[in-house]
N, C-alpha and C positions, 0 to 999 in steps of 0.2 A: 538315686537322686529323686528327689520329692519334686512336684510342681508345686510351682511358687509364682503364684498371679501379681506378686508385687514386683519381680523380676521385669525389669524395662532392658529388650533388646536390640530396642531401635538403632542404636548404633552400629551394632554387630552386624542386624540383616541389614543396611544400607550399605557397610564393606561390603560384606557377600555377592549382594549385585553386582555393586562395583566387579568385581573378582570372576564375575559369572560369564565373564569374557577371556576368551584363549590368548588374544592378543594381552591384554594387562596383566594376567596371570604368568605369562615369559616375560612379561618387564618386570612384575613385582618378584618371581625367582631368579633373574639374574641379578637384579639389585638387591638380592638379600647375601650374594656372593660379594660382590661389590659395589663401588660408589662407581655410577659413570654418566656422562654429558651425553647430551642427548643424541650428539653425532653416531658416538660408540653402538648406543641401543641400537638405531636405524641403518647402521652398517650389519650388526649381528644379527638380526632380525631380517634383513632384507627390506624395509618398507619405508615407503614415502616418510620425508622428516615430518614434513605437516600431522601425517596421522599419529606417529609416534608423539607429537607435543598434544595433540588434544586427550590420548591417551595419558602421559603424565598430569595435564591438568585436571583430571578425573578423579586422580589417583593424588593428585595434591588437595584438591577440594574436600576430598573426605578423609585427609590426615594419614594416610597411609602412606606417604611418602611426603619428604624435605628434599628443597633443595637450597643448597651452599654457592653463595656465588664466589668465585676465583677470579678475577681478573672480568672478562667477559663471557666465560663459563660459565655455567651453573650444574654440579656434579648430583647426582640425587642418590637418596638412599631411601629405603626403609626405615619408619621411623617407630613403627607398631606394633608389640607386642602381639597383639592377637595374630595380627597377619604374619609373621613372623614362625609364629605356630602352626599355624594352616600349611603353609609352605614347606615344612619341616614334614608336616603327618602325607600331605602329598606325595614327598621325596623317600616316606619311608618303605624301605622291604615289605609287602605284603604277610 
């Protein structure tokens, strides 16, 4: 692969950051397993609801994740391709 200065990857390195946290990096691989409300996360996780929802609003702000509202729920998923990927090469066999 060539460098290519007209390549804009502003979008890419602003997920990364995002991502460059241990905590959003187990929210955005368990939500690539599945869709789940935020109680779910902060049971499996062990952690305050409050920090798990400022986490998801992180992760909802820069498109890496939707959430679906149900009733008074709101179930989240992965919504991103790239992130999607990252997660996959992470999870892979060395």
């Amino acid at each position: 692969m060539a460098f290519d200065k007209t390549k804009d990857y502003g979008k890419e390195a602003e997920m990364l950051k995002v991502l460059g946290h241990p905590i959003r990096l187990k929210i955005v691989a368990g939500l690539c397993t599945q869709e789940c409300n935020v109680k779910h996360i902060w049971e499996c996780l062990g952690l305050p609801q409050a920090t798990v929802s400022q986490h998801l609003a992180l992760l909802k702000n820069k498109g890496i994740i939707e959430g679906t509202r149900d009733g008074v729920e709101v179930h989240y998923a992965v919504v991103s391709p790239f992130v999607r990927r990252l997660i996959e090469i992470l999870h892979a066999e060395p």
